[in-house]
VOKOL-806307 format. One record per residue (C-alpha): residue in one letter; x, z negated, y negated. Coordinates in pm, 1 decimal. Layout:
  r         u         w         v
  A         X         Z         Y
...
***
This chain:
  r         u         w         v
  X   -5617.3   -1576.6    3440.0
  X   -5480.8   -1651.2    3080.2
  X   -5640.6   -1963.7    2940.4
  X   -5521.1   -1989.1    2598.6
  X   -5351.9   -1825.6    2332.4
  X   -5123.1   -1951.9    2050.2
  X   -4910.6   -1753.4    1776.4
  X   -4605.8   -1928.2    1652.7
  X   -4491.1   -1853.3    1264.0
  X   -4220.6   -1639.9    1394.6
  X   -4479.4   -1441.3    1538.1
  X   -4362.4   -1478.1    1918.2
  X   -4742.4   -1489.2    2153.9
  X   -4804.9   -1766.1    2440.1
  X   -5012.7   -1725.7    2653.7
  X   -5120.6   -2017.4    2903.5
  X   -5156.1   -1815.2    3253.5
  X   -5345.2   -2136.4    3431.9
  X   -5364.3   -1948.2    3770.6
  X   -4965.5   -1909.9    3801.4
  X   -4872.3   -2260.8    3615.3
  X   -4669.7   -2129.6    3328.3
  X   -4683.5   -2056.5    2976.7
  X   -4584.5   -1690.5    2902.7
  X   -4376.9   -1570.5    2621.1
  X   -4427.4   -1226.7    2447.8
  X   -4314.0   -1102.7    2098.2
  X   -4523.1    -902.8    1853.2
  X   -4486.7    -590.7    2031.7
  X   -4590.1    -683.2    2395.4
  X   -4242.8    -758.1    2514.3
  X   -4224.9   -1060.2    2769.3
  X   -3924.5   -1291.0    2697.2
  X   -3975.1   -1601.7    2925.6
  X   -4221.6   -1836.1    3065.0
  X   -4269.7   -2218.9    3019.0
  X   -4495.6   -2462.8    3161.2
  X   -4871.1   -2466.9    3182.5
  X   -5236.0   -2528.1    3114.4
  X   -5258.1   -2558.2    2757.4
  X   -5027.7   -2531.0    2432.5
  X   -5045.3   -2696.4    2057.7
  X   -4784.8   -2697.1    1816.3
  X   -4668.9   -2786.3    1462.5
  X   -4749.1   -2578.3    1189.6
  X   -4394.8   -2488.7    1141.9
  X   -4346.0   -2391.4    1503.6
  X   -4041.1   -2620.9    1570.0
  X   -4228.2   -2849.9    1838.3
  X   -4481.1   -2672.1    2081.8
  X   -4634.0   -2902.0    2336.9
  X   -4763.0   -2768.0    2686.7
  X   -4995.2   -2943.4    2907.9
  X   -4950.8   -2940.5    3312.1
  X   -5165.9   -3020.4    3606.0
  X   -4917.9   -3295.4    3727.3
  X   -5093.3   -3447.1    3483.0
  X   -4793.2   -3428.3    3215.8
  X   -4701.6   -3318.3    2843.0
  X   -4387.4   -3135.9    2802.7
  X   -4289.9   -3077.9    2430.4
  X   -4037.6   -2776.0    2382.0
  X   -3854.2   -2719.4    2094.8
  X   -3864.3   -2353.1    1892.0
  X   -3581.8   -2229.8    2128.2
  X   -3790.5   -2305.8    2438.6
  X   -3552.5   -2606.1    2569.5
  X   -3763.3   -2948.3    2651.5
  X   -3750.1   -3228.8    2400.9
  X   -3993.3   -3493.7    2624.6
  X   -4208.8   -3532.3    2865.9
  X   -4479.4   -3745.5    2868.1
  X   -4739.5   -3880.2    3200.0
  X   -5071.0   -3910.8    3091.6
  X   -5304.4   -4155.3    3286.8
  X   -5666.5   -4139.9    3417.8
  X   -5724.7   -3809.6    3284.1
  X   -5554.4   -3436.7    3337.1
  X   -5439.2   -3361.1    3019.0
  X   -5631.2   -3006.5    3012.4
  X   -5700.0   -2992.0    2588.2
  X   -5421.4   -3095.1    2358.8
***
């Protein structure tokens, strides 16, 4: 089940896919090119940091070629809305 959606300025689609813990990565025409982690996704207006949420609890922020920057544990409180 997809949970959210988010369009980066380069136009590349991700899709948070809750039930399988990933984020999903697809480019204007359909094409999947990877998966990152899960729950929910935010990023900068510019696209160059997108941050991803995970059931560990835990935010992972990528960078705009997918590789992780930081991660973050978040306390009392799953972090399920960025």
């Amino acid at each position: 089940m997809s949970h959210c959606l988010w369009v980066l300025p380069d136009r590349r689609a991700l899709v948070a896919n809750r039930d399988n813990d990933r984020v999903q990565v697809f480019d204007e025409e359909g094409e999947w090119l990877g998966k990152c982690g899960p729950l929910d996704i935010w990023t900068t207006t510019d696209g160059s940091r997108i941050y991803v949420t995970e059931q560990a609890p835990r935010v992972i922020c990528f960078d705009a070629y997918d590789r992780v920057q930081r991660r973050a544990r978040t306390f009392g409180v799953y972090p399920h809305d960025v």
